[in-house]
Phi, psi and omega in degrees: 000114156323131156295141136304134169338320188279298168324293197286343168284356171297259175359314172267002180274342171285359174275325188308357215251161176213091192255146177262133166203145199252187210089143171293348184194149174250169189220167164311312153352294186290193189305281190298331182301323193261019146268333170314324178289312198271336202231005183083354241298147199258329186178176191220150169254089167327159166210167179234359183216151196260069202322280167330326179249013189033040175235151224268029170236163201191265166246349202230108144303274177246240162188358154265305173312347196282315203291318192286339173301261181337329175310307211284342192269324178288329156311318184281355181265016171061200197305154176103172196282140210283144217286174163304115169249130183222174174173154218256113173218095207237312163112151186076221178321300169294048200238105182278349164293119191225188214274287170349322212255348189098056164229152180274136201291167226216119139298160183277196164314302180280337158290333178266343149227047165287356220258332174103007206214107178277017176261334159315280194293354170267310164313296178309308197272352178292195212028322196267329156339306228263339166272014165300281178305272182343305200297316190119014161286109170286322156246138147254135175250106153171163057225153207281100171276023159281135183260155200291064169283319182266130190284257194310040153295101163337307221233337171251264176303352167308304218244341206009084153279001205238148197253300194186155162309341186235126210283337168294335192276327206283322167298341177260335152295352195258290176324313181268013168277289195293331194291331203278343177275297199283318162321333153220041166077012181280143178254157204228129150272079199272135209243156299295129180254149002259027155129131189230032173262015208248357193279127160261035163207175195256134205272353160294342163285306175180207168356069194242132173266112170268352203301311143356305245209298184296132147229189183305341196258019168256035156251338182304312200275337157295315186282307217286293176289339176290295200310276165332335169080046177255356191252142181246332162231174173204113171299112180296135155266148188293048211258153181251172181179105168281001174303311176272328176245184118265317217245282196243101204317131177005258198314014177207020166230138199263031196250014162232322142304258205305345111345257174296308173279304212250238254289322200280313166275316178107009204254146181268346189307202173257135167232116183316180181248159133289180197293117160281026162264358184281165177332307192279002164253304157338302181262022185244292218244137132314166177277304168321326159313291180331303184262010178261304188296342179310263212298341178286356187263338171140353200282118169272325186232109166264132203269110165264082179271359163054052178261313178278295155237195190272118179218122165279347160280010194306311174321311181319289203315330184284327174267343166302319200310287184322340153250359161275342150309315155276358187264358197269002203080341168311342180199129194289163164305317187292323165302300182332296156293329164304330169265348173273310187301315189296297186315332186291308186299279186321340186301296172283012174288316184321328171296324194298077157284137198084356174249170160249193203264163208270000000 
């Protein structure tokens, strides 16, 4: 049976989607198998603790159940390039593989590279790649290439997450992260644009203002790596700068992705959202707002990790918005395809194991 026009733009607005769901293991029944079938689903995002239910389980058991999750989530997606499977394994604080569940503990950021050597530190992260690659996870979104301005940044320089103060260290050390990733066929994110170490405040909370507080040289480790051909993705922060916006935060404005990130950087790439359920989008947009100003400012795949509360239809509901969004004129069509083709293009990557990029 020929598809409708209307199917398939259904169809490519679920490659926009990047979704959180819980359970150790899925069966045909559930949600995400059947967007991963039906609706195209572009990827799905682990957790190892469950937000909405504050418990302290989620998607990670074990590394054998972990592994057996991921078979079942690539099986359901039948024929074609095989969906994102990601999770934020950054190392230190941030790691959802954790010592508990049997996976070996991840120095942070700021520890691999107090150690001085960014040949270290690609060695030390080839081990945690390399438990990537068992469980079956395909992207990591990271590694966090914010530089450490503000020591006490909640959310960053706090937590130390941050590689260094200094944007040349933080770019030479962010580089042997993704090389230690590519080496062994992993895709990388660099996270948060155009920079969130600069914040005093936390953007999973709310608001958050850089105009103040940001400069210029928290772009060096994006450019410095775009350049180099090291980004494979690049993660928005929910961060405002009226230098750039007056109106909107990074992540709903186009004078900073298309602007500032594609045009000003070059980078062609896919570029994520950070969880559009945080503060600093939630409680400022409706959701509906929300994904219409995303993706028209450039964001192609958005992460619904369904952390703040629970929606097992979040997919559905997103690609219906999203084609009710082009029949209203509200958001072109074409954007549309400029973002499925690109989710599509990171896709066939995954195979490519053992090269760098070419």
């Amino acid at each position: 049976m020929t598809r409708s026009p209307l199917q398939d733009l259904r169809r490519r607005a679920g490659l926009l989607v990047m979704r959180g769901f819980r359970g150790f293991c899925v069966d045909h029944d559930d949600a995400v198998v059947t967007d991963l079938h039906k609706c195209s689903l572009g990827g799905v995002v682990l957790f190892d603790t469950d937000g909405p239910s504050g418990s302290s389980q989620r998607n990670v058991q074990s590394p054998q159940q972990l592994r057996a999750l991921t078979d079942s989530l690539r099986a359901a997606a039948g024929d074609g390039p095989t969906p994102l499977i990601a999770i934020d394994q950054e190392g230190g604080l941030v790691a959802r593989l954790k010592e508990r569940h049997g996976f070996p503990p991840v120095a942070s950021a700021r520890e691999l590279a107090a150690r001085g050597d960014p040949e270290v530190t690609e060695a030390a992260v080839g081990a945690l790649t390399q438990t990537l690659v068992a469980a079956g996870i395909n992207l990591n979104l990271a590694p966090v290439v914010d530089v450490d301005v503000l020591g006490n940044n909640p959310i960053i320089g706090d937590r130390g997450r941050s590689f260094s103060s200094d944007p040349e260290e933080v770019a030479a050390h962010a580089g042997a992260f993704i090389r230690a990733h590519r080496d062994r066929g992993v895709l990388t994110c660099l996270k948060h644009f155009p920079g969130h170490g600069s914040s005093r405040d936390d953007s999973h909370a709310g608001f958050t203002d850089v105009t103040m507080t940001w400069s210029r040289d928290e772009l060096i480790p994006f450019r410095r790596l775009v350049e180099e051909g090291l980004a494979d993705a690049v993660m928005t922060a929910h961060v405002f700068n009226a230098a750039f916006d007056d109106t909107y935060p990074a992540t709903l404005s186009p004078a900073v992705i298309g602007g500032l990130l594609r045009d000003e950087l070059g980078f062609d790439g896919v570029v994520i959202s950070d969880d559009m359920g945080m503060g600093a989008i939630s409680k400022q947009y409706g959701f509906d707002e929300a994904v219409a100003r995303c993706l028209g400012a450039g964001v192609d795949l958005l992460i619904l990790a369904n952390q703040t509360t629970y929606e097992d239809d979040v997919t559905e509901r997103t690609a219906d918005l999203i084609v009710d969004l082009v029949a209203a004129g509200r958001l072109e069509e074409r954007r549309v395809d400029e973002a499925a083709e690109r989710v599509l293009r990171l896709r066939t990557r995954i195979c490519m194991k053992g090269k760098r990029d070419e």
